[in-house]
N, C-alpha and C positions, 0 to 999 in steps of 0.2 A: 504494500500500500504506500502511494507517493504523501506524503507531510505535506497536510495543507501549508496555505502561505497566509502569514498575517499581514490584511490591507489595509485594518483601521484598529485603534487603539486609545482608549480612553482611561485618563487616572481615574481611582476611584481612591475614597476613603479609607483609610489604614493598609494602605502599602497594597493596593490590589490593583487589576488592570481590567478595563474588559476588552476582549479581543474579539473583531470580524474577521476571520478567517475565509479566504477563497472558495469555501466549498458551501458558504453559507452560516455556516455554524456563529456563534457569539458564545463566546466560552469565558470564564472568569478566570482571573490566574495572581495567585499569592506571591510574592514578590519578599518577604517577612524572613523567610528563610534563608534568602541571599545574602538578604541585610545583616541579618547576624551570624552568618558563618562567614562572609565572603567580605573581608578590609575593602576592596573596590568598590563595592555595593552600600559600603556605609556612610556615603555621603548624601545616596537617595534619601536618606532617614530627612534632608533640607528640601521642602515639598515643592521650592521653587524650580529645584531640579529633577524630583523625581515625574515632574508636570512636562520635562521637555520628550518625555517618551515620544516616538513616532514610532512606523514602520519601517525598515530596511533589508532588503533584499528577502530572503523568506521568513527573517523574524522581524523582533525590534531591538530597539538602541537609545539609547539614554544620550546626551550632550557631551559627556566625556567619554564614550567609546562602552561603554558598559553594554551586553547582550545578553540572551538567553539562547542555549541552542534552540533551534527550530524545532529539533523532534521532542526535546524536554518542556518548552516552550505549549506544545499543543497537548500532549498527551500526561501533563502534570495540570493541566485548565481543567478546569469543570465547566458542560453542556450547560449554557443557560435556557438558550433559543434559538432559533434560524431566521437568520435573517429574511424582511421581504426580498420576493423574490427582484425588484428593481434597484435593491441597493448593493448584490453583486454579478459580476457577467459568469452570465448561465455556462458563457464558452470556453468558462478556467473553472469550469465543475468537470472531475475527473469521468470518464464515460464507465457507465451501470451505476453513477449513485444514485439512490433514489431520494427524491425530496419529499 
């Protein structure tokens, strides 16, 4: 199975993310654990930075280079919901998923 890609991403409240992923999906992803095992990760703990999250390449990135693997990144997220269907293209849905 190909790792979806993360194409939008929004801070949430105590160190979490929510992510649109390419396949539709909107998954939640804890970020708390990084913070405190990972010296890199522990300047997210300053909210002005941990807010510059975007998307990059299959995951995301933080302003000073911080990431998460892609495959840890999706399959560490918890399913919230699926996206409508007009806020991702149907044509980067891997073929047989079903929605």
């Amino acid at each position: 199975m190909q790792i979806p890609r993360a194409v939008k991403v929004i801070p949430l409240p105590d160190y979490c993310l929510q992510i649109t992923f390419n396949n539709g999906e909107i998954r939640t992803f804890d970020v708390n654990p990084y913070i405190k095992q990972y010296k890199r990760f522990q300047e997210l703990m300053i909210p002005a930075l941990f807010d510059t999250v975007r998307p990059a390449g299959l995951s995301i990135e933080w302003l000073h280079g911080q990431d998460i693997c892609p495959e840890e990144l999706y399959r560490k997220s918890i399913l919230v919901s699926m996206a409508e269907p007009a806020s991702y293209n149907l044509a980067e849905i891997p073929a047989g998923y079903n929605l």
